[in-house]
C-alpha positions, 0 to 999 in steps of 0.5 A: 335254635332260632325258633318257627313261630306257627303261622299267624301268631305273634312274637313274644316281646321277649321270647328269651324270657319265653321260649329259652325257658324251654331249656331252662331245665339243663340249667340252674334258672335264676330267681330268689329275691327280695322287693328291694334288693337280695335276701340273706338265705333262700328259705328254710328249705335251705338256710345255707344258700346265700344271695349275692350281687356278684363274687369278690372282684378280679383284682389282676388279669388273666390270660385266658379262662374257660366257661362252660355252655350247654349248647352251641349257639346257632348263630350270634346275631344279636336279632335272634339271641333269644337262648341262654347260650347265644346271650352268654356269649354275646352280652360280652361282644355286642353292647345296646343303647342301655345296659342292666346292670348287676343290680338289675337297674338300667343305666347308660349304655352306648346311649349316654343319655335317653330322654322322653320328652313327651309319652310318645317320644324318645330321644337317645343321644350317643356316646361320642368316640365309640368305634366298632371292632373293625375300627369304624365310628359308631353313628345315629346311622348304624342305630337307626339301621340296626334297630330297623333289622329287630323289625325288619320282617325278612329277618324273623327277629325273636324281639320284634314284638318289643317294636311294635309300638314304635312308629319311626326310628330316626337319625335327628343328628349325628349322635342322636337317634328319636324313637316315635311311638304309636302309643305310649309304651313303658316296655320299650325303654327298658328293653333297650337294655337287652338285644332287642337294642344292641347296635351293631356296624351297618356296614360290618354287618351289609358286608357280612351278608346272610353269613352275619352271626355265623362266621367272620366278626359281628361288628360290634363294640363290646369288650370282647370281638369274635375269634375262632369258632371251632363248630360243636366244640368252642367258641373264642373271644379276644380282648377288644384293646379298642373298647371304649370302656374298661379294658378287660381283664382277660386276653381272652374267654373260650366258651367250651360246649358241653350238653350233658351236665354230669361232663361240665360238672366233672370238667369244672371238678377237674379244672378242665373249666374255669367256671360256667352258670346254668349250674345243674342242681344235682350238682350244687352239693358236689361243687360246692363241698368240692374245694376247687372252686365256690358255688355262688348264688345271685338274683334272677327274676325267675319262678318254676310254674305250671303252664297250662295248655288245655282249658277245654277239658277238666282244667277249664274248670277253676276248681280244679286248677285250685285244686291241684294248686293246693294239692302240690307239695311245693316244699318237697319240690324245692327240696328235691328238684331245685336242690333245697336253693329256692323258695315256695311262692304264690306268685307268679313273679318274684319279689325282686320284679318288685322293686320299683314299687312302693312298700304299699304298692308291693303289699298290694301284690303279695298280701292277698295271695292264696296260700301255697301250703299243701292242703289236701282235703279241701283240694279233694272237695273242690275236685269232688264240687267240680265233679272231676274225680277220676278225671284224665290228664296229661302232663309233659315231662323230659330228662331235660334237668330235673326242674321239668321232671321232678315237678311233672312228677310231683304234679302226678302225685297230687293229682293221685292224692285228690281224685285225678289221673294224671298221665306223663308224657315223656318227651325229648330234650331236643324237642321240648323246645317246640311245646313253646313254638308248636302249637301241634307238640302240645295237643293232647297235653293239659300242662307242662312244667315252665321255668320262667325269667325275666329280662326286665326289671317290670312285673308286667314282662311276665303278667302280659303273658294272659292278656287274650292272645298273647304268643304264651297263653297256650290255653286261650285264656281271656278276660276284657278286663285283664287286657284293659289293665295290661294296656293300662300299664303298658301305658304308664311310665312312672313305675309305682303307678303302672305297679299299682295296675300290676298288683291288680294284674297279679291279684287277678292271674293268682285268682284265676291260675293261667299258670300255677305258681311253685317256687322261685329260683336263684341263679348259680354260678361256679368259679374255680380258684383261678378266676373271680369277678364274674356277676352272680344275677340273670343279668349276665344276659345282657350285661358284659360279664367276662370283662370283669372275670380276671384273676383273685387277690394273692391268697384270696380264697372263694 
């Protein structure tokens, strides 16, 4: 749903790595790479997971095929398309100035080309001939509108942070839009490639009225438009014949909504569903060894942390967030909670966020991490330094999947073991959202478990989560100097150079624990024998997917 931010605070720059996290749970998140590209296996937890960039390609089409989501979209306008659902479904309709890419780069999208020709400039110039699904031409016009709905404050777009740097957007001719900056900003760029810079038809969606992203077309250009949409049950998509790019393979995708993971794991079991991502890991085992199909996994710039909500009471003391760090038993919970498919980390970010650096600068960022190993006695001593033994605190924990109660009880466990008291607090699937979104549902909780994925390739997406204010540092952590550097690299483009500020960020989070990393997380994706081609990484988000879905090579089997 679309999120209520409490009055006051500031809009993530992309709260979709943010607050969908709060439903990450129902899902099999995604993140398990390598600095430059995917490791061979995910780690000795489990030396049979393998990464892939994709599944072997579509080499016919295919008249339909059926994909699994866990939760109807409120609405497809691409201004608030901040949730797993919304994003998978609408990556395939709506297309933005540039595209992530399967391999997690950026490259050209309706922008044939961006420039920037000075630190506070940025030229797009647009692909000539692109019509939208009701026909019309895509002009400098419909950018300039459609980019001025993201920061439009009647809108309540989720991306509008990503804007605010940006001190004009305007039509400099008929295919070329100038971006002007307040302040040179090297995240802007990058989420041109995600919905905060989908174009859509200025006229398509003014006749749309406040009906736009709820009924009738979204006006946009992507391979797929908009069919029926049977509320609580399914959406369709058709084949756009019109698309200025590859013809897709299939006539037409329908979305199936299925919110418990026991039923879209039988109806992928029974081919009820042709395939789905968000996989539940105690479903990995059954699909996978199930012969109907192949359980894929793929690159997705996503760890499992700790969010710490409450530096007022015990937690205010970095001895005790140490503590507990060195207490968790993150092997057992790779095992158990991610279905053995993930690696014990250190870090905050993955490997994979990584890969713009150079090896020296990457170094920088991991070498010096504390150890992740489980070490109880010298977690008992800092509790005891800390004069915390016997301490009270509370841990936020939901049925949602088991990457949120299985780490919530396993943060139990090593607080049990080194002197604490640590309290679950059970709260609903449906409302475990608005720990993210509602500063009331999180008092009288001291930490809660968060599954994180970014929507750009840049370690700085998540790092400037501690800068002081910033919309996810729930507990009010501050450092002058941490902000300096988070402005530092927000400032530099050339990426190793805004990497090496980074290293310094990650050096400095690592040290201090805002959040207390666990473990990073592939994606997971099912196909049955029906279909193939689908892409294995987060980058399905944004990048039109269903268009490469179609049918295997004769005899070909997953």
């Amino acid at each position: 749903m679309t999120p209520t931010l409490p009055a006051g605070s500031r809009r993530p720059r992309n709260p979709r790595g943010r607050i969908a996290v709060a439903t990450a749970a129902l899902t099999s998140l995604a993140a398990l790479a390598a600095c430059a590209g995917p490791p061979k296996t995910t780690g000795a937890d489990a030396p049979e997971v393998k990464l892939s960039a994709s599944t072997p390609p579509a080499r016919g089409e295919i008249d339909s095929f059926t994909w699994a989501v866990y939760a109807e979209p409120p609405t497809l306008d691409y201004t608030v398309a901040f949730d797993y659902p919304q994003n998978t479904i609408l990556s395939n309709v709506c297309e933005s100035l540039m595209r992530w890419t399967p391999g997690l780069t950026v490259e050209p999208g309706l922008a044939r080309k961006a420039s920037n020709p000075d630190p506070m400039t940025w030229i797009y110039d647009l692909r000539p001939g692109v019509r939208f699904h009701d026909g019309k031409v895509m002009t400098a016009d419909d950018v300039v509108y459609s980019l001025g709905r993201q920061t439009d404050p009647d809108n309540a777009a989720a991306w509008a942070q990503t804007f605010q740097n940006v001190a004009s957007i305007r039509k400099t001719g008929p295919l070329q839009v100038t971006v002007k900056l307040k302040k040179s900003d090297s995240q802007f760029p990058q989420y041109m490639a995600t919905a905060a810079g989908v174009i859509a038809s200025k006229s398509g969606v003014e006749a749309a009225g406040k009906d736009y992203g709820t009924t009738g077309g979204l006006a946009c250009t992507g391979p797929f438009e908009l069919g029926t949409w049977t509320k609580g049950q399914s959406i369709e998509l058709t084949r756009f014949d019109g698309y200025w790019g590859p013809k897709a393979k299939a006539k037409k995708a329908v979305f199936r909504v299925l919110t418990d993971p026991s039923a879209r794991t039988n109806a992928m079991l029974s081919g009820e569903i042709d395939g789905g991502y968000l996989i539940p890991t105690e479903s990995y085992g059954r699909l996978r060894d199930s012969g109907v199909g192949a359980l894929y996994f793929g690159e997705g710039l996503s760890t499992v942390n700790v969010n710490i909500t409450n530096m007022t009471g015990p937690l205010g003391d970095l001895r005790v967030r140490k503590a507990l760090s060195l207490a968790l038993d993150r092997s057992g919970f790779v095992k158990a909670g991610l279905g053995g498919a993930g690696t014990v980390t250190g870090s905050l970010t993955t490997r994979a966020a990584w890969a713009g650096a150079s090896e020296r600068t990457r170094q920088a960022a991991f070498g010096a991490l504390p150890p992740a190993a489980q070490d109880i006695e010298k977690a008992k001593a800092l509790i005891k330094e800390a004069g915390a033994t016997g301490k009270t605190l509370t841990v936020a924990t939901s049925s949602i999947g088991q990457d949120v109660s299985l780490l919530a009880t396993a943060i139990q466990a090593a607080g049990s073991q080194i002197g604490l008291k640590i309290n679950l607090k059970t709260i609903a699937p449906n409302a475990f959202t608005a720990l993210f979104t509602d500063p009331q549902a999180r008092e009288g909780i001291d930490m809660f478990p968060l599954t994180y994925y970014q929507s750009i390739t840049d370690p700085l997406d998540l790092l400037q989560n501690f800068k002081t204010g910033a919309y996810m540092n729930f507990a009010g952590y501050t450092d002058k100097g941490y902000d300096a550097l988070v402005d530092q690299a927000t400032a530099s483009y050339e990426p190793d150079q805004r990497m090496k500020t980074e290293a310094e960020l990650q050096k400095r989070a690592a040290e201090q624990l805002p959040w207390i990393p666990v473990a990073e997380w592939p994606t997971a994706v099912f196909l049955n024998k029906r279909i193939t081609g689908a892409p294995t990484t987060i980058a399905y988000m944004y990048y039109p997917w269903a268009a490469e879905v179609g049918a295997p090579a004769a005899g070909a089997t997953p």
